[in-house]
N, C-alpha and C positions, 0 to 999 in steps of 0.2 A: 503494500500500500504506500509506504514512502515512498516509489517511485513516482507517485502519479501526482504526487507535493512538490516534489524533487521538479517536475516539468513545467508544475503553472505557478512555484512560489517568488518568482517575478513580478507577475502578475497579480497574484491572489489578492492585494488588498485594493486591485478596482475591480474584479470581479464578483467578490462576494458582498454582501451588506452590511452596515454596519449594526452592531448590537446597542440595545439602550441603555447607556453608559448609564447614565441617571436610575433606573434603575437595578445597575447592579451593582452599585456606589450605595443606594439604602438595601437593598440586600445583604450585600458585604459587611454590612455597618460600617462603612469608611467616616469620616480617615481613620487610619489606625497608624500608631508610630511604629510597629514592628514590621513583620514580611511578610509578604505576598507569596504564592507560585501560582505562575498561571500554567496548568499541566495542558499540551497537546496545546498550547497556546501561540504555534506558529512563526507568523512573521511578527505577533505581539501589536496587531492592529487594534485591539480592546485593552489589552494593561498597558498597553503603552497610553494612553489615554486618561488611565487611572493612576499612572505612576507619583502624581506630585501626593497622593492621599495616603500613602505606603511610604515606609520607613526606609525596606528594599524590597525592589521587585524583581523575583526571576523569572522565567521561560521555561519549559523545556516543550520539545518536541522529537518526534525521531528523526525529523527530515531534517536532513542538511542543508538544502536549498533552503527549506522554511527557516532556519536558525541562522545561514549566514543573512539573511536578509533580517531577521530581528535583530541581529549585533549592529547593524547602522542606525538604529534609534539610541539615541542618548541614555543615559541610566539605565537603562535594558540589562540585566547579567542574562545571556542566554546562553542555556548549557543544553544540548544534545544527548536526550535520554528517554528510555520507553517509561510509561507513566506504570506499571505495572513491577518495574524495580528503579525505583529511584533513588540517586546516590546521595543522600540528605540523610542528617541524623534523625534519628526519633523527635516529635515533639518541636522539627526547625522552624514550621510557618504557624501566623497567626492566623492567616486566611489562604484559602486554595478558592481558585478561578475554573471550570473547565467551560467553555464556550464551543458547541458545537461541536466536539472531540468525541465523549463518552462513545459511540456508536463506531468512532475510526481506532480504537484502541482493541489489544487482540483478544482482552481475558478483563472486560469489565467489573467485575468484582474479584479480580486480583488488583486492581487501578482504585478499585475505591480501597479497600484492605489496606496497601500502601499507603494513599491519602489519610486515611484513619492514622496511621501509623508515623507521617511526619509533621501531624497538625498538632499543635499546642494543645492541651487541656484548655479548655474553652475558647477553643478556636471555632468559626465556622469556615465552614465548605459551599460554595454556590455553584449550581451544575445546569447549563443552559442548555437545551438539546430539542430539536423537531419532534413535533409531535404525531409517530407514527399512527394515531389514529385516524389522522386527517389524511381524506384522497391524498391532495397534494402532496405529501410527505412518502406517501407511501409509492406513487409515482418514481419521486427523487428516490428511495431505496431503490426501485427495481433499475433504475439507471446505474446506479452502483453498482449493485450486482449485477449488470450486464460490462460496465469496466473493473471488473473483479476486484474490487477495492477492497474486499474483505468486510465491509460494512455490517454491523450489526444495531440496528436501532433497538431501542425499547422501550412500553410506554412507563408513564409518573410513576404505578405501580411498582411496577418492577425496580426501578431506582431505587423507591424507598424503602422499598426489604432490602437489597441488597447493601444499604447504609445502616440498618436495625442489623443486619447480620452481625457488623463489626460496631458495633455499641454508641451507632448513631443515631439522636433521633434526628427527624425527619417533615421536614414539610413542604407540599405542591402549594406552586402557587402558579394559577392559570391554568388549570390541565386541560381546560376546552379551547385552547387558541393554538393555530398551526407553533409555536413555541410554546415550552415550557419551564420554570423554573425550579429549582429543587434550593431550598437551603437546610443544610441538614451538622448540628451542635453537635461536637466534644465534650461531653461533662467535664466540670471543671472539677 
C-alpha cells in the first residue's frame, strides 16, 4: 500500500480535502503544552495546521514519499514508521491524531493497542475515518480494492470495541454523516 502514497505524495495535499481543523482542535482539547503524534498522518497536511497548539508534534507514516514531503513543513519531527509498532516509549504522547488512516493500516487493533500503549495516562486519542455505511464511502472502498490498497474500513462500532479492548473508553460523534469521529480517554 505504501507504494500507491509513494506515487501521489507530491500531490496528495491538492488532491485530497481538507479536514475540520476546528473541530479537531475541540476534540483534541487543544492546546495542550505536551505532544502530539499524528499516526499514518502523511504529508502532515492536518497537524501541520495544529502545530502552534502542541508542545511537539510528530508524524509518522510508512510512506517515504509521504514523510519526505512532511519534513519540508516547519516544526514537523517526521519519523517513518508502521502505526502498529511504533518506536516511542510507553506513555510519550498527550494526544494521538489518526485522520483518515485507520482503514490504510494493516492490523487495526494492533494500531490502536500501540496507540493505547504510547498515550499518557489521560491522554486522548481522536480517530477520523469515512463512514462505510454511507453508499458513497463504500463506492470509494471498492475503488481501493480494485487498486489493491489493502484497505480495510470499519464502521463507529467496531472502532469502539476495538478501543474498550485495550482499556479505552470511547465515544462517536457523528456516526450518520459520510465522516466520523471517535475520541476515545486513557484513564488517568
Amino acid at each position: 500500500m505504501t507504494r500507491h502514497f509513494d506515487m501521489v505524495a507530491r500531490v496528495y495535499d491538492r488532491l485530497i480535502p481538507r479536514s475540520d481543523t476546528g473541530r479537531l482542535t475541540r476534540l483534541l482539547g487543544l492546546p495542550v503544552d505536551g505532544s502530539m503524534l499524528d499516526a499514518g498522518g502523511g504529508t502532515g497536511r492536518v497537524s501541520g495546521r495544529l502545530r502552534p497548539l502542541v508542545g511537539q508534534l510528530v508524524i509518522t507514516d510508512a510512506s517515504r514519499g509521504m514523510m519526505n514531503q512532511a519534513r519540508r513543513r516547519r516544526g514537523l519531527n517526521a519519523v517513518r514508521a508502521i502505526a502498529e509498532r511504533l518506536p516511542f516509549a510507553e506513555g510519550r504522547f498527550d494526544r494521538i491524531l489518526v485522520v483518515d488512516a485507520l482503514h490504510h493500516f494493516a492490523n487495526a487493533q494492533q494500531a490502536i493497542t500501540d496507540f493505547a500503549r504510547v498515550l499518557k495516562p489521560g491522554g486522548r486519542i481522536v480517530i477520523e475515518e469515512p463512514n462505510i455505511r454511507r453508499k458513497g464511502i463504500r463506492l470509494l472502498a471498492l475503488a481501493e480494492r480494485a487498486a489493491r490498497m489493502g484497505s480495510r474500513f470499519f464502521d463507529a462500532d467496531q472502532i469502539v470495541a476495538m478501543m474498550h479492548r485495550v482499556g479505552l473508553s470511547a465515544t462517536v460523534v457523528e456516526p450518520r454523516s459520510l465522516i466520523f469521529w471517535i475520541t476515545a480517554d486513557k484513564p488517568a
